[in-house]
Z-matrix of the N, CA and C atoms (Angstrom, degrees):
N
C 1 1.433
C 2 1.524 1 111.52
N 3 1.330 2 117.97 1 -38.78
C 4 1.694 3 122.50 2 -175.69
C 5 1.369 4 98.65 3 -80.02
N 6 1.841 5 140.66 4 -13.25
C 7 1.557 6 118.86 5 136.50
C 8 1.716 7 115.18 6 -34.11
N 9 1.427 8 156.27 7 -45.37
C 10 0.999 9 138.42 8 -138.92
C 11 1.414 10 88.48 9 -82.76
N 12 1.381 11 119.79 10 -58.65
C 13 1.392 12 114.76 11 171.64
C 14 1.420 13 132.92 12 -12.17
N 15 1.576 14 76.50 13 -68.08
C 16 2.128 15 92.37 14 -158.70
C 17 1.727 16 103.86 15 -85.60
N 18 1.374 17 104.72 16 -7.88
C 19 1.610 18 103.37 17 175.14
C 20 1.548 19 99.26 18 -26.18
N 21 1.556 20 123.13 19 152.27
C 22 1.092 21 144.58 20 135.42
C 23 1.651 22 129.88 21 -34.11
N 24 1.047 23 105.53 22 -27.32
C 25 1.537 24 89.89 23 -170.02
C 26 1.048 25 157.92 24 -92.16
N 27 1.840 26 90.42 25 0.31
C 28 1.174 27 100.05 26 152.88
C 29 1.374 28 122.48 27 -50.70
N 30 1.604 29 105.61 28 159.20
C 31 1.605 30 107.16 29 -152.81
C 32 1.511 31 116.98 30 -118.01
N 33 1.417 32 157.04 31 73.75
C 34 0.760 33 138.70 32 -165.24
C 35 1.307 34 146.65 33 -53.45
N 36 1.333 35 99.07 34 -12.03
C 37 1.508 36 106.74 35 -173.76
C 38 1.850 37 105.24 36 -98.00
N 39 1.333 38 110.59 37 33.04
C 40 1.299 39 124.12 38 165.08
C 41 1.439 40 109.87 39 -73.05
N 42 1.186 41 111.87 40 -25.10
C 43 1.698 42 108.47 41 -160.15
C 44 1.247 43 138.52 42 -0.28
N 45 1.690 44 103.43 43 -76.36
C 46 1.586 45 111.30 44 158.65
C 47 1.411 46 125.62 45 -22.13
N 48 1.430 47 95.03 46 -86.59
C 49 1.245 48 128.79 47 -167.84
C 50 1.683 49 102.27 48 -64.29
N 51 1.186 50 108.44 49 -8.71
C 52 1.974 51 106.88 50 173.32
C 53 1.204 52 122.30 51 -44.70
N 54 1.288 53 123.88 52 121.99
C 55 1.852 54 92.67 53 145.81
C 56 1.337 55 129.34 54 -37.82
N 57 1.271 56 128.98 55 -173.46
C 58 1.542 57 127.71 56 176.70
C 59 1.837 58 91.05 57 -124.94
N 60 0.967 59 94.40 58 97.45
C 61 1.672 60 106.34 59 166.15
C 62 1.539 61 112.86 60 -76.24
N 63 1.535 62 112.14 61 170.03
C 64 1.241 63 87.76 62 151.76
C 65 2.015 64 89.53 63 173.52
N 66 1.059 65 121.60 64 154.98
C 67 1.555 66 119.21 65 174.51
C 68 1.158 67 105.78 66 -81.32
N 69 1.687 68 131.15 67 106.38
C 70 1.579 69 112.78 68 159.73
C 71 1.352 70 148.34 69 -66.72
N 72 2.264 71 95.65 70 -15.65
C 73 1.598 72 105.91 71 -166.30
C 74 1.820 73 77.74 72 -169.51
N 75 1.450 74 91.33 73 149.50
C 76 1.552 75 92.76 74 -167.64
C 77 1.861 76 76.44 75 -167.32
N 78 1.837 77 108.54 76 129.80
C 79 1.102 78 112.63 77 170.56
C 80 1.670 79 102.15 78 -146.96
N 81 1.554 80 112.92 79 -169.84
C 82 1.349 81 85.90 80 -179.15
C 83 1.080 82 91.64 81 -114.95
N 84 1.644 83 131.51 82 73.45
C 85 1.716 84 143.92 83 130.42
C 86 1.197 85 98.98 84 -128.38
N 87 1.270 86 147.82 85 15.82
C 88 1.335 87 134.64 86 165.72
C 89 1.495 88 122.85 87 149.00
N 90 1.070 89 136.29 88 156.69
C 91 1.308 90 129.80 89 -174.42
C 92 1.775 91 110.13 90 -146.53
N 93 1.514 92 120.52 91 -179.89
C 94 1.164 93 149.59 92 -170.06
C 95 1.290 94 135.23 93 -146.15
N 96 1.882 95 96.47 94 119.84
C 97 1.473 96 112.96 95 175.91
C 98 1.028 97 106.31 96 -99.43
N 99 1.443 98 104.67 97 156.08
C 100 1.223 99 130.48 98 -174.29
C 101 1.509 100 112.12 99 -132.55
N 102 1.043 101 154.53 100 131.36
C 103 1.738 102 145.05 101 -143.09
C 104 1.925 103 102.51 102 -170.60
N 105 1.161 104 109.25 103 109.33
C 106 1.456 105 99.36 104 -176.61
C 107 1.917 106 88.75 105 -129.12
N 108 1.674 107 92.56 106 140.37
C 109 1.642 108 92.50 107 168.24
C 110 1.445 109 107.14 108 -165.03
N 111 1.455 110 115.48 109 120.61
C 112 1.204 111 140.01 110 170.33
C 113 1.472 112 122.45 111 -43.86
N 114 1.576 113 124.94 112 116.31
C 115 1.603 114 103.88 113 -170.60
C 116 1.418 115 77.20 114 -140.81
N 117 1.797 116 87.46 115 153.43
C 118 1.567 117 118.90 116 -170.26
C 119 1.652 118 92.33 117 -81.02
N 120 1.387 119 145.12 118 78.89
C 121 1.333 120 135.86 119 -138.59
C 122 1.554 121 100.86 120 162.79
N 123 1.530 122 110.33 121 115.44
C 124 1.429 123 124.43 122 166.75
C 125 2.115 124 107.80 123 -64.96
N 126 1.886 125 97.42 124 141.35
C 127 1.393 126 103.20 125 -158.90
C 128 1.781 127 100.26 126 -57.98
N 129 0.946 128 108.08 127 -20.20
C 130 1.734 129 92.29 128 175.77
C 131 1.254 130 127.30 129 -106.23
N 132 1.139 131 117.22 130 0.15
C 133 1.716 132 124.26 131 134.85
C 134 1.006 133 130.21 132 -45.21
N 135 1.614 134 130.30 133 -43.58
C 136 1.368 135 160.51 134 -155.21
C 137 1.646 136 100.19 135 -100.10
N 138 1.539 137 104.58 136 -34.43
C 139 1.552 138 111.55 137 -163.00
C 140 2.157 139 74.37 138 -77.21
N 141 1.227 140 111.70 139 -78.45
C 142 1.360 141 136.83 140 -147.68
C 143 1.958 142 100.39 141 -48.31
N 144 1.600 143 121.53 142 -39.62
C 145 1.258 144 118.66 143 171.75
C 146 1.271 145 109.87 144 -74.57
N 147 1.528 146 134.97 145 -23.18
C 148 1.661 147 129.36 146 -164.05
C 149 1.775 148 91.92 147 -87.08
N 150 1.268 149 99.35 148 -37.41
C 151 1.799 150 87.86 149 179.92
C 152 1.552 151 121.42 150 -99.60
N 153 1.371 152 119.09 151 -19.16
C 154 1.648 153 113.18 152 -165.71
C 155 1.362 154 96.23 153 -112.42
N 156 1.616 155 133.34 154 -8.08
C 157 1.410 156 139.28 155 153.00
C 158 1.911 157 131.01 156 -98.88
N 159 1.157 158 78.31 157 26.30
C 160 2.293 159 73.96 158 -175.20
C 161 0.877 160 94.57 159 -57.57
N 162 1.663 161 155.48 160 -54.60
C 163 1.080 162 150.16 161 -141.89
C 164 1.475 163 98.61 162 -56.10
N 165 1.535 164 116.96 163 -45.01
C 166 1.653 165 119.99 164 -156.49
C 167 1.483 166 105.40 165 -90.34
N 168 1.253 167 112.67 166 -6.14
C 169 1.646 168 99.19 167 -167.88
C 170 1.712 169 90.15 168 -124.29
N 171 1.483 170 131.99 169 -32.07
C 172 1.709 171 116.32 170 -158.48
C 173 1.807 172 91.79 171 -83.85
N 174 1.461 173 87.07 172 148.14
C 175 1.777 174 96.54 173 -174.16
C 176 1.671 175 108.95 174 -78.87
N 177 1.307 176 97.37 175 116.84
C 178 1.600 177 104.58 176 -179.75
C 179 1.344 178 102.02 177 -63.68
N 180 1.196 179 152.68 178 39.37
C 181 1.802 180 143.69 179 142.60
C 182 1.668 181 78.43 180 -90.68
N 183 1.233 182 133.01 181 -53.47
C 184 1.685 183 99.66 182 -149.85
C 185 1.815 184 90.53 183 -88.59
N 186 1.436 185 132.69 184 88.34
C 187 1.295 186 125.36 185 155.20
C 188 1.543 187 92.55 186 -168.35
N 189 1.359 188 94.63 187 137.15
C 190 1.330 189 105.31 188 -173.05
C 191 1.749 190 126.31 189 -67.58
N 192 1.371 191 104.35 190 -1.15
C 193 1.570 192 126.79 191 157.43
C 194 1.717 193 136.03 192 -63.35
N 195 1.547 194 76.56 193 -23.92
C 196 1.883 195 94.32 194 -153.73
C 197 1.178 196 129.34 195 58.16
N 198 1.324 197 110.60 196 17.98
C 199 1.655 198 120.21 197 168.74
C 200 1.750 199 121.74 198 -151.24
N 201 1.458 200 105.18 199 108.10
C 202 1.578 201 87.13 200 175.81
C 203 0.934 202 157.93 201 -59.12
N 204 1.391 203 92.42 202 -6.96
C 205 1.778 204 109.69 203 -179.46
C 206 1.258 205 105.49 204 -79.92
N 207 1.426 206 127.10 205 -4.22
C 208 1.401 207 115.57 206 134.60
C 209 1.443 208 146.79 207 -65.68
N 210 1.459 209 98.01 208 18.17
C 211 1.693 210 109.92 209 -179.56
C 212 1.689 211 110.23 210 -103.99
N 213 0.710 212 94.89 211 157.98
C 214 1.775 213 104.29 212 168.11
C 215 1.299 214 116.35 213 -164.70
N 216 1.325 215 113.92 214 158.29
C 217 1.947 216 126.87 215 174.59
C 218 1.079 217 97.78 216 -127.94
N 219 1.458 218 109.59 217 125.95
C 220 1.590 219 122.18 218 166.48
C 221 1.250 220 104.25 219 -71.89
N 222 1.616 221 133.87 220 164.40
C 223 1.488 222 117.97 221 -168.49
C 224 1.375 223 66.97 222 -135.13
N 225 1.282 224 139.17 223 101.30
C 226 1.525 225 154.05 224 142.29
C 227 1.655 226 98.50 225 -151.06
N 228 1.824 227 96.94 226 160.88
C 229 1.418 228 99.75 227 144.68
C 230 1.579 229 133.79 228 -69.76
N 231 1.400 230 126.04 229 137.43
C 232 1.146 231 122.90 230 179.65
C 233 2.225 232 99.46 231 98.76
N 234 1.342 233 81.99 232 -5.02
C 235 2.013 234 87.48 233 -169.45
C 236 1.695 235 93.01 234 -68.44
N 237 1.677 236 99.55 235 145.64
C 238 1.071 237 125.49 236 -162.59
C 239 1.646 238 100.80 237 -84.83
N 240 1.223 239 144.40 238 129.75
C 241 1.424 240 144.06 239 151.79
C 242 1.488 241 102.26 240 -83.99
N 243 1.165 242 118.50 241 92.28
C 244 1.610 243 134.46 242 -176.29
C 245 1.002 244 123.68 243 -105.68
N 246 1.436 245 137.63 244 166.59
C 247 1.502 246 144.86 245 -171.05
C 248 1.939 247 94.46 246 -151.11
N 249 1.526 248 103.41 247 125.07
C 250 1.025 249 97.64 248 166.27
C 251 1.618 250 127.81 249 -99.20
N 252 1.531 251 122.46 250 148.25
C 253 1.629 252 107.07 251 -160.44
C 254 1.193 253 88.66 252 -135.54
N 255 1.605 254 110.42 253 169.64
C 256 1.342 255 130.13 254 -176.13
C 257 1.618 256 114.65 255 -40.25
N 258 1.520 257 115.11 256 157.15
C 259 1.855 258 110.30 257 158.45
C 260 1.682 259 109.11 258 49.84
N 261 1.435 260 119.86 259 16.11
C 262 1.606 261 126.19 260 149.66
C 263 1.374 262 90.24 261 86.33
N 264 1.689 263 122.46 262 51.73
C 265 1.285 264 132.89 263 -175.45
C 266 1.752 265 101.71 264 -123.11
N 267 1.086 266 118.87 265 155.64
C 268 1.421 267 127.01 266 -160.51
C 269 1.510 268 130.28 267 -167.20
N 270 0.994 269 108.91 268 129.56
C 271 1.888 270 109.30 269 179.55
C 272 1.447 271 109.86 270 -120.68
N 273 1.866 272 85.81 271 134.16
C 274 1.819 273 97.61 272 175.73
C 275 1.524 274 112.67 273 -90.63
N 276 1.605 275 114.39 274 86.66
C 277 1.403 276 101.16 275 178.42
C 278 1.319 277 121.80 276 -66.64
N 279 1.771 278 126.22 277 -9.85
C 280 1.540 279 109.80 278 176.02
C 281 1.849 280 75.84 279 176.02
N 282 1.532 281 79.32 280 163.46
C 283 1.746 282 106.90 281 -168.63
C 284 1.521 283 91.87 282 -115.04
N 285 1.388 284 103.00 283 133.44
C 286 1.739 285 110.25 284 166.77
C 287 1.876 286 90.50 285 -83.66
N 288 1.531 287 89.46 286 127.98
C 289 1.408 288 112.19 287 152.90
C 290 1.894 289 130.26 288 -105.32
N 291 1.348 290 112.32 289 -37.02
C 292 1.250 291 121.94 290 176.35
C 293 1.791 292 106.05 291 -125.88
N 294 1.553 293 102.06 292 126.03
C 295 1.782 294 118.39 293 151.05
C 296 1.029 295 125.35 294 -96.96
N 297 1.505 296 136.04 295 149.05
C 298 1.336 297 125.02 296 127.28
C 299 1.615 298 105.10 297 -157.34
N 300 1.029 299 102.52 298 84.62
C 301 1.197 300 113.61 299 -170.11
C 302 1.537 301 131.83 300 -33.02
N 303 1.503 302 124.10 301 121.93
C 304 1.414 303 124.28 302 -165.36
C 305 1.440 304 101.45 303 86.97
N 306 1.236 305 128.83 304 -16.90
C 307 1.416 306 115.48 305 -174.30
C 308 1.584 307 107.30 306 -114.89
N 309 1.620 308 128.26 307 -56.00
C 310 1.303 309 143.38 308 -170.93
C 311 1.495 310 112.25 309 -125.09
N 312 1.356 311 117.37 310 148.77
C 313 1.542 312 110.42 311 135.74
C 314 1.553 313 98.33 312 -157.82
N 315 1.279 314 94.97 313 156.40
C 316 1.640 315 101.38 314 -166.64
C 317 1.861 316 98.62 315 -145.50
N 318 1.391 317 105.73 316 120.14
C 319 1.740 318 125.33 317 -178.74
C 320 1.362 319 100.58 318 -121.85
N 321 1.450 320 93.99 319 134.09
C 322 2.015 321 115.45 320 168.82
C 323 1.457 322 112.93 321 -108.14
N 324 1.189 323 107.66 322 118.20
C 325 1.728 324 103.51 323 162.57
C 326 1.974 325 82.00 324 152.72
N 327 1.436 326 94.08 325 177.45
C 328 1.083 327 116.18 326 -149.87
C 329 1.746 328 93.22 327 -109.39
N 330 1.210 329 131.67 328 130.80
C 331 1.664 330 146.62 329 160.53
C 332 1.502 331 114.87 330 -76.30
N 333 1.752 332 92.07 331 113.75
C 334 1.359 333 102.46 332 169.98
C 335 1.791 334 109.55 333 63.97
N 336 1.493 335 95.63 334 -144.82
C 337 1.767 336 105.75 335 -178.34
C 338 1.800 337 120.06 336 -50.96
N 339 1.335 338 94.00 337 -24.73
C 340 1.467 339 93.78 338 166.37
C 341 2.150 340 127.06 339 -50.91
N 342 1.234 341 101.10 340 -42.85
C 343 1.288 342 122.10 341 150.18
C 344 1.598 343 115.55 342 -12.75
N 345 1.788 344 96.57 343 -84.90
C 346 1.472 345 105.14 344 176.15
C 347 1.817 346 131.27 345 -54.40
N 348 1.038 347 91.11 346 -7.35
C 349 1.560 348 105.41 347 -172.58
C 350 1.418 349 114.93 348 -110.39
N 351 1.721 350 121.11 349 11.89
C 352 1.549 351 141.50 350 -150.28
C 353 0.882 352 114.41 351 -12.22
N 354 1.424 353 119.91 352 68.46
C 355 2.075 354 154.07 353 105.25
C 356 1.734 355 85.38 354 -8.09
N 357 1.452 356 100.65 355 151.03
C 358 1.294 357 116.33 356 146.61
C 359 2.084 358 107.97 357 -137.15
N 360 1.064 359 100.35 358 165.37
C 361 1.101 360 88.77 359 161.35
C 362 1.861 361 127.66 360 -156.27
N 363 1.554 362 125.01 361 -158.25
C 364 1.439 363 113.94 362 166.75
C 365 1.334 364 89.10 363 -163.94
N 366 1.302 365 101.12 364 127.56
C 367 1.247 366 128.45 365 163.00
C 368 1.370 367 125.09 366 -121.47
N 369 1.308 368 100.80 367 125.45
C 370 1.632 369 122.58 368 -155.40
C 371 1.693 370 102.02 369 -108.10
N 372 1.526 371 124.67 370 130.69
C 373 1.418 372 122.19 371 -165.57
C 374 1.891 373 85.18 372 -143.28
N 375 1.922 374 91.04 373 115.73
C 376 1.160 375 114.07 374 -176.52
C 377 1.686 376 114.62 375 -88.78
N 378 1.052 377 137.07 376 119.95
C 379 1.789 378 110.18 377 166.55
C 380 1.815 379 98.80 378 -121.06
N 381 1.126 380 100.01 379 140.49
C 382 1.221 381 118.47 380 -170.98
C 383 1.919 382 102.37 381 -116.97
N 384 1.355 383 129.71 382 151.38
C 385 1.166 384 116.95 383 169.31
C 386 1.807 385 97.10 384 -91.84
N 387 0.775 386 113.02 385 169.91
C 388 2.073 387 127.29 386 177.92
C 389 1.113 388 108.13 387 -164.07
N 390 1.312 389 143.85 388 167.11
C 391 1.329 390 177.18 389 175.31
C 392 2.185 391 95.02 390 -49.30
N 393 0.781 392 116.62 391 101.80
C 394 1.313 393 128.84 392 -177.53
C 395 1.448 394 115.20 393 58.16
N 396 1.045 395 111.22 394 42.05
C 397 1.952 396 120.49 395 172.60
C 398 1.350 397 126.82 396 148.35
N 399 0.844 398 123.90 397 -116.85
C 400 1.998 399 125.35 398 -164.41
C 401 1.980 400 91.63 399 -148.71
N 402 1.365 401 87.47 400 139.65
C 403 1.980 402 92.08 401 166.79
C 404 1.882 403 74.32 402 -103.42
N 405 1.393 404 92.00 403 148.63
C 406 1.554 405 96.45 404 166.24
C 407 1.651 406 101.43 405 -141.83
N 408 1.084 407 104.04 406 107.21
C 409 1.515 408 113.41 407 168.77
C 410 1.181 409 117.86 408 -113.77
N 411 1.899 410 99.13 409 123.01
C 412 1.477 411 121.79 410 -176.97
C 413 1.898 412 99.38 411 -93.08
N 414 1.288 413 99.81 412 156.91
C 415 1.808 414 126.78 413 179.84
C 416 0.854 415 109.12 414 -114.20
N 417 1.338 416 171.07 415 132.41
C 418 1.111 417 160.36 416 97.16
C 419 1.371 418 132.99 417 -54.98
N 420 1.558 419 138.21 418 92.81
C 421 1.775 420 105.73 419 -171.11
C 422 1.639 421 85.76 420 -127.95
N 423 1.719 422 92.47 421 147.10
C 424 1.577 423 94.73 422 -179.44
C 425 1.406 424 95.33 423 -144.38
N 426 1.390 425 113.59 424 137.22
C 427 1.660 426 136.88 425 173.45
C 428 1.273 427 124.39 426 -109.77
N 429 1.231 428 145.17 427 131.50
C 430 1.061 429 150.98 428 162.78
C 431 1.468 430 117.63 429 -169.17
N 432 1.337 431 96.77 430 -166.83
C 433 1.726 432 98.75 431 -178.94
C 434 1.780 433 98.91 432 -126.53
N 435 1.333 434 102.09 433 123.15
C 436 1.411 435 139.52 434 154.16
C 437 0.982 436 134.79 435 -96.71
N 438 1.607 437 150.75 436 110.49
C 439 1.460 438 146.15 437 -159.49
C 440 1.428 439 114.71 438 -54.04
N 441 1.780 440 99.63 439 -49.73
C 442 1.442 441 105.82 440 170.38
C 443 1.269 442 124.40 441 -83.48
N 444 1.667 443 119.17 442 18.75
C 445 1.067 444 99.88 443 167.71
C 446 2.402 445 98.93 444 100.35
N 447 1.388 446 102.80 445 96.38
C 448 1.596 447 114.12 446 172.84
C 449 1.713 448 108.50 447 -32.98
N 450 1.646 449 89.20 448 -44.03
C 451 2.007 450 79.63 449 177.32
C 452 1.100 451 147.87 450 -95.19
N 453 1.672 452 92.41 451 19.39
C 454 1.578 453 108.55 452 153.17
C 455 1.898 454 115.35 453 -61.92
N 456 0.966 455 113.41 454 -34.06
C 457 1.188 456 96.92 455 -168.22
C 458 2.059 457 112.18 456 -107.69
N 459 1.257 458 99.73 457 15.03
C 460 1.385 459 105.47 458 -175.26
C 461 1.642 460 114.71 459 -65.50
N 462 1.602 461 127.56 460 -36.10
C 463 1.424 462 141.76 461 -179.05
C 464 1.679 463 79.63 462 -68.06
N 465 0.918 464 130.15 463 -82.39
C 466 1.988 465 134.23 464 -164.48
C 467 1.804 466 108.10 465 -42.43
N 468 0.988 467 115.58 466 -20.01
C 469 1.639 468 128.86 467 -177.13
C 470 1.452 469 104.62 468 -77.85
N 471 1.427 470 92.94 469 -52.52
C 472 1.711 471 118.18 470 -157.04
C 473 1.589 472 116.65 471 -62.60
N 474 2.339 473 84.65 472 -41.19
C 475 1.833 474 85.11 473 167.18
C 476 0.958 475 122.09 474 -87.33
N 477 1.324 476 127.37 475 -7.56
C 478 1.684 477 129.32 476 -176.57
C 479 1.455 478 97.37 477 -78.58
N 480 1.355 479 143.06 478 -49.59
C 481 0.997 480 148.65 479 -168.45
C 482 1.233 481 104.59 480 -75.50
N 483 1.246 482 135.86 481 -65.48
C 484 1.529 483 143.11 482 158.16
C 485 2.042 484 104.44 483 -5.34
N 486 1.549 485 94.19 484 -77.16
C 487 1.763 486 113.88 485 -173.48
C 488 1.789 487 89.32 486 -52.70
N 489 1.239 488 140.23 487 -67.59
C 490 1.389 489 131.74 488 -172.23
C 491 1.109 490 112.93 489 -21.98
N 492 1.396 491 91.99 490 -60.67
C 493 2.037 492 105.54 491 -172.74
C 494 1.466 493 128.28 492 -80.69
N 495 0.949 494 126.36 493 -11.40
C 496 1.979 495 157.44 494 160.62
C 497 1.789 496 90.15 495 -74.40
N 498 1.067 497 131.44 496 -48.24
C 499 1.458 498 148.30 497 -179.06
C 500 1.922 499 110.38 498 -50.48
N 501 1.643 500 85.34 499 -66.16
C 502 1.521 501 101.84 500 178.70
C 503 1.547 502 105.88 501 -69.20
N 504 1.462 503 118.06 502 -24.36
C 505 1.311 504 121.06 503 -173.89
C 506 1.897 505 102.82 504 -61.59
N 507 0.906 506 107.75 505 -61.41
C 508 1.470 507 133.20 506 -169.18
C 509 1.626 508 111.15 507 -61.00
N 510 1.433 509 104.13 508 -32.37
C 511 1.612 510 113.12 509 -166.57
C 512 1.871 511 84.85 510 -94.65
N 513 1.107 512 160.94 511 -21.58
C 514 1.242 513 163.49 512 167.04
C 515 1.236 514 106.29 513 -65.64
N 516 1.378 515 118.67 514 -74.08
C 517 1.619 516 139.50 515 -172.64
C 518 1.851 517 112.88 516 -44.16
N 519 1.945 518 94.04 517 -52.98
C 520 1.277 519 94.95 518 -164.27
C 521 1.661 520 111.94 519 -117.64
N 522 1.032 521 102.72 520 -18.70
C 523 1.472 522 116.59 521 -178.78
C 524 1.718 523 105.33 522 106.25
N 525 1.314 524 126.09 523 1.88
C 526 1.419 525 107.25 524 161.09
C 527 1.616 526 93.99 525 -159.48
N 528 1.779 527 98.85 526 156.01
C 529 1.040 528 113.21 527 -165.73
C 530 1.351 529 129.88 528 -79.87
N 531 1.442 530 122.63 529 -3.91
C 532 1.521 531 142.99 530 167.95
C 533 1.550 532 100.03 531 -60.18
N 534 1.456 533 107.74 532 123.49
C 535 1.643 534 117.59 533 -178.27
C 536 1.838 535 100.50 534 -61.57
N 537 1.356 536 104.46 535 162.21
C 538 0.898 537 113.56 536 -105.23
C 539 2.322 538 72.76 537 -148.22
């Protein structure tokens, strides 16, 4: 499971076009991302592809399916951030707790391998209007107990999460999510 993480593919030669990731607080019970990225894209455009399109933009290496179009976001409270799996099998990577579409959304639970290690987390998804698009700043904070310590794995979080959102950047902007 800690392959989905460390996969390769995140991409470095995104630079530009990156989000700006970055760790704000990293201890060894848990730490915090912070992810801001500018899209040429009105805030409820941005709101409406990050939730009613994951399938097309999150990179199927990080889902335990190998395909995203096994993902979905319920757009309610209590809505499921799901992955669908073989033989009517399924993972709850995070529960929508807060909407308001174009403006907020905010999911609890833990991504992927974090799961196995009972991490919890909240991730907070900002859209702001700006001067030719949306600032969209993602939160991430996740707690738990790790032997070595939660902030071993906060830099490995940061790029997986980072590439998602550089991902969504690209799949908005250009029509597909391969940088660009």
């Amino acid at each position: 499971m800690r392959s989905l993480l460390l996969s390769p593919v995140f991409i470095l030669a995104l630079a530009p076009n990156w989000a700006a990731a970055e760790v704000v607080d990293s201890a060894s019970n848990g730490f915090v991302l912070k992810i801001t990225a500018k899209i040429k894209a009105a805030p409820d455009e941005v709101y409406r592809k990050l939730v009613g399109n994951v399938g097309d933009w999150w990179d199927s290496v990080h889902t335990y399916s190998h395909d995203s179009h096994n993902l979905s976001i319920e757009e309610k409270p209590q809505g499921c951030f799901c992955e669908k799996l073989p033989n009517k099998g399924g993972v709850r990577h995070m529960e929508v707790v807060h909407l308001a579409p174009g403006k907020a959304l905010i999911l609890n639970g833990a991504l992927g391998p974090l799961q196995s290690i009972a991490a919890t987390g909240n991730m907070t998804f900002g859209f702001a209007p700006v001067e030719g698009g949306t600032r969209l700043d993602v939160t991430y904070s996740v707690h738990g107990y790790l032997k070595d310590g939660m902030n071993t794995w906060a830099a490995v979080v940061d790029r997986v999460l980072g590439e998602q959102i550089a991902r969504l950047k690209n799949y908005i902007e250009h029509g597909d999510p391969a940088p660009k």
